[in-house]
KOLDO-382172 format. One record per residue: residue in one letter; x, y, z of N, C-alpha, C in turn. Coordinates in steps of 0.05 Angstrom, whole numbers, plus 32768, in hexadecimal, padded with zeros to 4 digits. Layout:
BEGIN
aXYZXYZXYZ/...
This chain:
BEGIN
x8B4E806C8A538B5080878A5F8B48809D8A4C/x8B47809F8A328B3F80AC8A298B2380A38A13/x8B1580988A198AFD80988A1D8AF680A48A34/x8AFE80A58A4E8AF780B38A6E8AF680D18A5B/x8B0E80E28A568B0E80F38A498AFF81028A3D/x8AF780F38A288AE580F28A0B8ACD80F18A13/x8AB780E08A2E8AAB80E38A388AA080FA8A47/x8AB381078A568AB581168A658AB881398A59/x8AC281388A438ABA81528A348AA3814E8A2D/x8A9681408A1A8A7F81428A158A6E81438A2E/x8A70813C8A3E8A5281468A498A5D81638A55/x8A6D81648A5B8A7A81868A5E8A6C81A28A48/x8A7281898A338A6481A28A198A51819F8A18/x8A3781898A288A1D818D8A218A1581A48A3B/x8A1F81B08A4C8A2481BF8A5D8A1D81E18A64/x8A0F81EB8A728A1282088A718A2B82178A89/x8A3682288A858A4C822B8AA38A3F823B8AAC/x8A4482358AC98A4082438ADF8A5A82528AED/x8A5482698AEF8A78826E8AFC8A72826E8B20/x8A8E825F8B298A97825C8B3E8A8882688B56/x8A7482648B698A6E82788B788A6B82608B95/x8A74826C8BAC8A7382598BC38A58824D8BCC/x8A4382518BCC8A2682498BCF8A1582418BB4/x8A2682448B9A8A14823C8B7A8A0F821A8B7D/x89F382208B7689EB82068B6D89EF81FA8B53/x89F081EB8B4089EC81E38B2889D981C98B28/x89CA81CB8B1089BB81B98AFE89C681A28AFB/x89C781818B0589D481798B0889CF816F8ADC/x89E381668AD689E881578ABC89DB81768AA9/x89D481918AB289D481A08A9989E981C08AA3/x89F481C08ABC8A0681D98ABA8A2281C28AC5/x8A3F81D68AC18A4D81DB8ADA8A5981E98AE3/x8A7381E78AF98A7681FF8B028A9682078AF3/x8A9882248AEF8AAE822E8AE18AC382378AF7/x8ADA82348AF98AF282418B0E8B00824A8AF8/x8B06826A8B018B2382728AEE8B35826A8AFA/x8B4A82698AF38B6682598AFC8B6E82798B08/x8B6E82918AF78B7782A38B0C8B6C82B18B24/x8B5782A98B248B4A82AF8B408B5482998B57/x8B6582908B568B7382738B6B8B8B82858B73/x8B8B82808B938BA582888BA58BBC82758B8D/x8BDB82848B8C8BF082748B868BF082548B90/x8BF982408B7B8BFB822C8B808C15821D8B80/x8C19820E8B8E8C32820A8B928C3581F08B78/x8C5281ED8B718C5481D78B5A8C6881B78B6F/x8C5581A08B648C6781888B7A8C80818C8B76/x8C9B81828B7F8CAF81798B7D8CB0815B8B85/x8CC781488B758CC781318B818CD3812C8B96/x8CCF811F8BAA8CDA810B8BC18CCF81228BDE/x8CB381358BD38CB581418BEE8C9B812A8BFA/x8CA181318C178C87811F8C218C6F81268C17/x8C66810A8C218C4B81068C118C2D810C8C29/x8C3181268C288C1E812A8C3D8C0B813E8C2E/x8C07813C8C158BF1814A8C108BF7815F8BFB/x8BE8816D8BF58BEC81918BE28BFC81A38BF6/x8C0C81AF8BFA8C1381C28C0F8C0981DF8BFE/x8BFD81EC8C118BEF82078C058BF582168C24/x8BFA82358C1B8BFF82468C328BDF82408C45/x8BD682468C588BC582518C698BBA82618C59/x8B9882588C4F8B8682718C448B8182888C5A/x8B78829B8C548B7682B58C628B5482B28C75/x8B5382BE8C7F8B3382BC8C918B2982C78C83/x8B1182B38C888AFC82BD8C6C8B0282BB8C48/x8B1082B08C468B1582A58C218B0882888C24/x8B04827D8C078AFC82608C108B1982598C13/x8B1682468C1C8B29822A8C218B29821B8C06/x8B0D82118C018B1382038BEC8B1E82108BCF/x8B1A821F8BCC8B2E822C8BB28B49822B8BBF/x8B53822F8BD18B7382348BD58B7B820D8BCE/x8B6182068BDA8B7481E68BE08B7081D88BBF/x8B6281ED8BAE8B5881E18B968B7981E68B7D/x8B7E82068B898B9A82098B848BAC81F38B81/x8BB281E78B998BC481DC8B9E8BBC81BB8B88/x8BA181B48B888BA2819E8B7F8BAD81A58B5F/x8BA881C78B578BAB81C68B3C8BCF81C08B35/x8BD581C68B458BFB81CA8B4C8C0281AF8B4B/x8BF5819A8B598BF5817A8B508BF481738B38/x8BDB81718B358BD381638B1A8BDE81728B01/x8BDD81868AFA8BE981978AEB8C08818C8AE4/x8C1E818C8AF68C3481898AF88C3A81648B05/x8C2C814F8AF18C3081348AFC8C53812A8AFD/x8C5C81328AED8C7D812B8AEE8C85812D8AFE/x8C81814A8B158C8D814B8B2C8C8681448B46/x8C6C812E8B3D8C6A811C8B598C7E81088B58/x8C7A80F48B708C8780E18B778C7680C88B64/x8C7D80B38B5E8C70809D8B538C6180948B6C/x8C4E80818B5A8C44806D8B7B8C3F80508B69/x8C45803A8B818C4280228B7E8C3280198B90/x8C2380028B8A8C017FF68B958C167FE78BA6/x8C0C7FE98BAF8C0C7FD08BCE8C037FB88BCB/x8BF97FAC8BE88BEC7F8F8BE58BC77F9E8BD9/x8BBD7F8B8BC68BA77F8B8BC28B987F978BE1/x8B857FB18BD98B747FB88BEE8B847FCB8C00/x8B9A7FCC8C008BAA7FD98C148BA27FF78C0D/x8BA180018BEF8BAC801F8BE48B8B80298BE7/x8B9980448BF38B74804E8BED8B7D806B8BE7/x8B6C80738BD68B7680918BC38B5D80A68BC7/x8B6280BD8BCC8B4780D48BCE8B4480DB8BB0/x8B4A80D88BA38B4380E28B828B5780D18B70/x8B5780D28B528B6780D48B3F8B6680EA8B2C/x8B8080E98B1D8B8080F78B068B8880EA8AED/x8B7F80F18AD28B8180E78AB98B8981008AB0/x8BB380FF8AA98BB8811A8AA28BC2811A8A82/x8BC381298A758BC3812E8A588BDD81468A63/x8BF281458A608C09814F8A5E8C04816C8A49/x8BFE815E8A388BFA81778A228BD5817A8A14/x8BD2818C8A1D8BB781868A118BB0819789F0/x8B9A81A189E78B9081AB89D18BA581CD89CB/x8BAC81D489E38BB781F189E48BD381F189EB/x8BE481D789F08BFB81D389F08BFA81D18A12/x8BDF81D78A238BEC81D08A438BE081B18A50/x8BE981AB8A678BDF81968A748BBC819B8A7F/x8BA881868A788B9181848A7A8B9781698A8A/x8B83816B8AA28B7781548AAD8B5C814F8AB4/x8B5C81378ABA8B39812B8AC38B3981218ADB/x8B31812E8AEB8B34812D8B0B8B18811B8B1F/x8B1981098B228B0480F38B2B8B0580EF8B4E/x8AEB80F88B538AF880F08B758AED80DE8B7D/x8AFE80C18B7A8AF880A78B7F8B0C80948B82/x8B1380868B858B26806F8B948B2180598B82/x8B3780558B6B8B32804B8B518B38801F8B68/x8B4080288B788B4680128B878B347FFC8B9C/x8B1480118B9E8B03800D8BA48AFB7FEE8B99/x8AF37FED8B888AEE7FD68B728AFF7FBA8B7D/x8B177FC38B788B287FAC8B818B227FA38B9C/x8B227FB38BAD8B217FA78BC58B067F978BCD/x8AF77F9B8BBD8AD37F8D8BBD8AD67F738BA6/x8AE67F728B8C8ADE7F5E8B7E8AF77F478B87/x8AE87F278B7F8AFD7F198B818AFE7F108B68/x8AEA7F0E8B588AF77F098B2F8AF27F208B1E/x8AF97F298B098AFF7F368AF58AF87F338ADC/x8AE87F3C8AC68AE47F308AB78AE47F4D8A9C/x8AE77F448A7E8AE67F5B8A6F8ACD7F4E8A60/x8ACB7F5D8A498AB47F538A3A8AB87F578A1B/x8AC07F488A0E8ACC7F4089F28AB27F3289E6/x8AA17F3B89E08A857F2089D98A7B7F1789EA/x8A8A7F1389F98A8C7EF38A138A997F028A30/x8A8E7F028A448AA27F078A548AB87EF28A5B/x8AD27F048A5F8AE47EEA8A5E8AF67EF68A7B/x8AFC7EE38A868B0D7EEE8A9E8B2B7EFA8A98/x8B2B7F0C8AA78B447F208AA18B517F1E8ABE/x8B6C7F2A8AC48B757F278AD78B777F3D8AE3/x8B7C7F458AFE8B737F528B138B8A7F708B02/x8B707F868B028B827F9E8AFA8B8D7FAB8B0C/x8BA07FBD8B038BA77FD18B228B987FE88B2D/x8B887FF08B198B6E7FFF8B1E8B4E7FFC8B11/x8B44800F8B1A8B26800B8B0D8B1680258B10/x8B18802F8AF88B14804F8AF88AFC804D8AEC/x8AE6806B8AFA8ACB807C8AEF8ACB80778AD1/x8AB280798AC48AB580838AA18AB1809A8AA5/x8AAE80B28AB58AB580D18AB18ABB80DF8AC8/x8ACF80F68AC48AD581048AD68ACE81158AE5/x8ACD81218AFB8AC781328B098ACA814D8B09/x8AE181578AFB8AEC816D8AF88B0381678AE6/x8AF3817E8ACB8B0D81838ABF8B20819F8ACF/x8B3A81958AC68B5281AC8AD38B6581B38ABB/x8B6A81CA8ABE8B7B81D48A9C8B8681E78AB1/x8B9781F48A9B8BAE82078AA68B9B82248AAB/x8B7B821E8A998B7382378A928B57823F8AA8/x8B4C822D8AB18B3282278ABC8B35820A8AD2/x8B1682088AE18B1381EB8AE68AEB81E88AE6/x8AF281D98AD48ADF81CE8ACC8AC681B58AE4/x8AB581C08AF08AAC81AD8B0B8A8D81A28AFF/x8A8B818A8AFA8A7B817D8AF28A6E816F8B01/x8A7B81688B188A6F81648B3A8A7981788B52/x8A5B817D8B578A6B81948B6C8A6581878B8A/x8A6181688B858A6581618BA28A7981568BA3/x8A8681468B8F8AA181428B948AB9814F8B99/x8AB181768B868AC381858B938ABD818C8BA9/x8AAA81948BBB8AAC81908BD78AB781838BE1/x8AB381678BE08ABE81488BF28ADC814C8BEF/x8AE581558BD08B0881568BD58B1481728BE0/x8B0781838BDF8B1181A58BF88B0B81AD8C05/x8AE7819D8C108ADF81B18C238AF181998C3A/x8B0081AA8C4C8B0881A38C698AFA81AB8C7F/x8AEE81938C818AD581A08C958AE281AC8CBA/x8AF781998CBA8B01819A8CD58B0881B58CDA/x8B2281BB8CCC8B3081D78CBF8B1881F08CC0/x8AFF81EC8CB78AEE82028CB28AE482048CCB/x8AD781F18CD98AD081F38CF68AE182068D0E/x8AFA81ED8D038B1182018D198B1A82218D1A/x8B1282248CFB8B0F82438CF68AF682558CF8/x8AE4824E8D0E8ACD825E8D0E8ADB82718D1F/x8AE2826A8D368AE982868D4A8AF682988D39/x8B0082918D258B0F82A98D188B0382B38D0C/x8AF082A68CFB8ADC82B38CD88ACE82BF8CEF/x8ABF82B38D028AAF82CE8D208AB782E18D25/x8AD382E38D278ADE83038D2C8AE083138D15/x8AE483028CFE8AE0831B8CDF8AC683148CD9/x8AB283028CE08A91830B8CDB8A9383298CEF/x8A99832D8D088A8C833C8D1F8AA183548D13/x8AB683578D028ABF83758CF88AB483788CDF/x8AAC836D8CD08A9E83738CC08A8683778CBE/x8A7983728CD28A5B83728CDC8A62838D8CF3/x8A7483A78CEF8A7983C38CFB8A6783C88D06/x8A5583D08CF28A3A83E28CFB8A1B83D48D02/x8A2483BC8D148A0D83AA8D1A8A1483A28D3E/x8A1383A78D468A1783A68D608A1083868D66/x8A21836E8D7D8A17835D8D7F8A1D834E8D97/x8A0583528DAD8A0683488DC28A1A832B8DC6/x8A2F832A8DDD8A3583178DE28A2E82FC8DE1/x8A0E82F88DE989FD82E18DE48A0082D68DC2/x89F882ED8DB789F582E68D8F8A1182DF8D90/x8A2282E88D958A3F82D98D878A4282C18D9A/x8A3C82BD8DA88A3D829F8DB68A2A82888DA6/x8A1582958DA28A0482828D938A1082788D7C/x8A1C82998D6D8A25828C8D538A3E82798D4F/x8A52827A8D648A65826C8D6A8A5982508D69/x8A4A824B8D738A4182298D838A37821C8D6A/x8A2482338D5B8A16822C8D438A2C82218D32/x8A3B82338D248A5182308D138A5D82238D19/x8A6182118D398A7D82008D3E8A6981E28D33/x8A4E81E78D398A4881C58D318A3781C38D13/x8A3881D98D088A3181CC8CEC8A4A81DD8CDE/x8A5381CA8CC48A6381DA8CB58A5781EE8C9F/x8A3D81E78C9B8A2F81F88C838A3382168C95/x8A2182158CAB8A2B822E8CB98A4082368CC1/x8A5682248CC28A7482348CBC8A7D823D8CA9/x8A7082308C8C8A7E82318C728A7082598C6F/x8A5382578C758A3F82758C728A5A827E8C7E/x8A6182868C9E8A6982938CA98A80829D8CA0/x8A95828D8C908AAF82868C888AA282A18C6D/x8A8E82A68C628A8F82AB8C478A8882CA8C53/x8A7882C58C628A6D82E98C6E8A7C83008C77/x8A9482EB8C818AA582FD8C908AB7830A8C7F/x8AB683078C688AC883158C508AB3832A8C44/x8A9283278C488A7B83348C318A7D83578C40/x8A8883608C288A8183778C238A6683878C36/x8A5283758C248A3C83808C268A3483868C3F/x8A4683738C588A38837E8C808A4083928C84/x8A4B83A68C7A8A5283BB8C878A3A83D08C83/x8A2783C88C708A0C83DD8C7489FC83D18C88/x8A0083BA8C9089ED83B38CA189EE83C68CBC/x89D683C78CC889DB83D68CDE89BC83CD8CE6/x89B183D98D07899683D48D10898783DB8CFC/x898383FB8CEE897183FD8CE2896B83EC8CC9/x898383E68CB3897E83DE8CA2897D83B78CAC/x897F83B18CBA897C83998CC3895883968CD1/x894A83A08CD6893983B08CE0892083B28CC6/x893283BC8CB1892383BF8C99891883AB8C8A/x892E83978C81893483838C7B892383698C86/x892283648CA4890D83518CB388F1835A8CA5/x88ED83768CB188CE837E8CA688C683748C82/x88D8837D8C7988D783708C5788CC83548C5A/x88DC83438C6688D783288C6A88CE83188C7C/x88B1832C8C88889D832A8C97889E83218CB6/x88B7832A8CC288C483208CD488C483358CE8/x88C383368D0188C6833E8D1588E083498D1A/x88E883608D1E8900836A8D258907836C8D41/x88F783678D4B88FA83618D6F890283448D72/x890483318D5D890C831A8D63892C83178D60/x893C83298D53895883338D508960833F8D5A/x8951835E8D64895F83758D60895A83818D7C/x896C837B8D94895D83898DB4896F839C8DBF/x896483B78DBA897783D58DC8898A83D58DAE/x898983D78D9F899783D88D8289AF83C38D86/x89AE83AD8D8289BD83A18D8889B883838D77/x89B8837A8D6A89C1835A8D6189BE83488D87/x89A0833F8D7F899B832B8D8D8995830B8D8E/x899D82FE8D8B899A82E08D80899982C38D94/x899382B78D8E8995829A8DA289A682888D85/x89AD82778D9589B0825A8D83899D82518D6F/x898382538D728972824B8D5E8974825A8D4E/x897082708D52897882848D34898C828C8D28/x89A4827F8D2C89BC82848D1C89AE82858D03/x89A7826C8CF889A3825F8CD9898E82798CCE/x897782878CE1896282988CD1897D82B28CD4/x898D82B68CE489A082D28CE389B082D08CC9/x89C082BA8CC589CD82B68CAE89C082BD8C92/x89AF82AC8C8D899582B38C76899182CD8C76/x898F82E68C85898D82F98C8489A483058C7E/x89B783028C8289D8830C8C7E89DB83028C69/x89D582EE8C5989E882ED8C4389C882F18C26/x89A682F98C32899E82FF8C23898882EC8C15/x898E82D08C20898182B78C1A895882BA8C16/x895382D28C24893582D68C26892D82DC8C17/x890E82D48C0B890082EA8BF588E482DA8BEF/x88D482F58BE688B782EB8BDA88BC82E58BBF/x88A882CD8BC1889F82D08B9E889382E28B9B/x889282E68B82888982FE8B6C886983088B6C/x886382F08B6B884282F38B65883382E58B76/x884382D58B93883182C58B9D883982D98BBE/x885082E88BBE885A82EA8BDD886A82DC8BEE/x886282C78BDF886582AD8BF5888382AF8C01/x888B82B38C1D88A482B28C2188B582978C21/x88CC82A08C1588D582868C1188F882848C16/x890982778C13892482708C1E8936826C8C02/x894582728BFA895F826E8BEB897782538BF6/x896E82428BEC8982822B8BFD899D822A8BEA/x899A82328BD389AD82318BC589A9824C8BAE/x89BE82588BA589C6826E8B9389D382728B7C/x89D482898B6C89E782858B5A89DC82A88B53/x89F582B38B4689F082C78B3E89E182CD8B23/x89CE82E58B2189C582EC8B0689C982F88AF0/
């Protein structure tokens, strides 16, 4: 386990950080992503013998991510391991786990550090039927109780969290169900925050249907409906903005009004959150599929 550790900083420190942003991409094996610990809703700390149904975290607010609140709560876990409950393996194959943790009680600064892996150290077992180590010679060993990564996914400290896969932190917070179920709502704080944009009955139908069957377009929607920045939007400057990016404003915009079908949710979005632009020296229009600040 600490070789996992020892592993796992170092390639951390061969590393550039990226700070936290809901659409950032990273370089896979040369950035990662940075979380301040105080930018996280309150987290709750386990107690023992309560049920075992999960992190309990209040209800995030419409329009915050989700996954930081639920990232909270994992830090309130792992952070504080004493005050879970123990667990004991079952029959071989039975146990199946959404992550582990490798926790250091006390780390370099006197707090608890962990190495957070989102994988099912139990996986292994349930696929092999011999075992073997390797001393010179492989020699058969007997069936372990687990079978853990050589590096972690996320470091977690009292001070930061450290994300060295950011598809695994998806896979362990994004709730895709939860985000879906919350479109009719992030719709009504996209459509007040979007004041000064008028939007035919049809466009919010569209965007509804859009957003209910992909989650990427719920996750946009979920993030817009908090942005500042719609409240300048309006016909004209929406108007402006198409023409910039060689686009037809009659394909949006009918009696001043936000006009849309279903097919164009995905080109309306792109425009709302800014995703458009020429290159420099060629014109060429082109799409932002992924971001990060400069």
């Amino acid at each position: 386990m600490r070789e996992i550790a020892r592993s796992t900083i170092e390639d951390l420190g061969g590393r550039e950080r990226l700070n936290w942003e809901p659409n950032v991409s990273i370089e896979e094996g040369e950035q990662y992503l940075g979380i301040d610990v105080s930018d996280l809703p309150d987290r709750p700390i386990p107690r023992r013998g309560r049920p075992r149904q999960g992190p309990q975290v209040e209800q995030a607010p419409v329009g915050a991510d989700a996954r930081l609140a639920e990232t909270a709560a994992l830090l309130g876990q792992v952070l504080n391991p004493g005050g879970l409950d123990n667990t004991t393996l079952g029959h071989p194959g039975e146990d199946h786990f959404l992550f582990y943790a490798i926790v250091w009680e006390r780390g370099d600064d006197g707090s608890p550090v962990a190495f957070v892996s989102n994988y099912d150290p139990t996986t292994v077992l349930r696929k092999a039927r011999s075992f073997f180590r390797f001393e010179g010679t492989l020699r058969s060993a007997t069936r372990p109780d687990f079978a853990l990564n050589d590096k972690a996914d996320l470091i977690v400290s009292s001070r930061d969290i450290a994300i060295l896969n950011p598809r695994a932190f998806d896979h362990l917070f994004a709730d895709i169900r939860a985000l879906l179920n919350d479109v009719p709502a992030n719709l009504a704080a996209f459509g007040a925050a979007l004041r000064n944009m008028p939007m035919s009955t049809g466009s919010l139908e569209a965007l509804e249907q859009a957003c209910a069957r992909k989650p990427s377009f719920a996750r946009r929607l979920q993030l817009l409906s908090v942005s500042a920045g719609l409240a300048t939007m309006n016909p004209n400057s929406l108007r402006a903005a198409l023409r910039r990016h060689h686009r037809e404003p009659g394909d949006f915009i009918t009696n001043g009004r936000l006009e849309i079908g279903l097919s164009q949710v995905g080109d309306f979005l792109d425009v709302a959150e800014g995703r458009w632009w020429e290159a420099d020296f060629s014109d060429e229009p082109r799409r932002a599929g992924s971001w990060s600040r400069r």
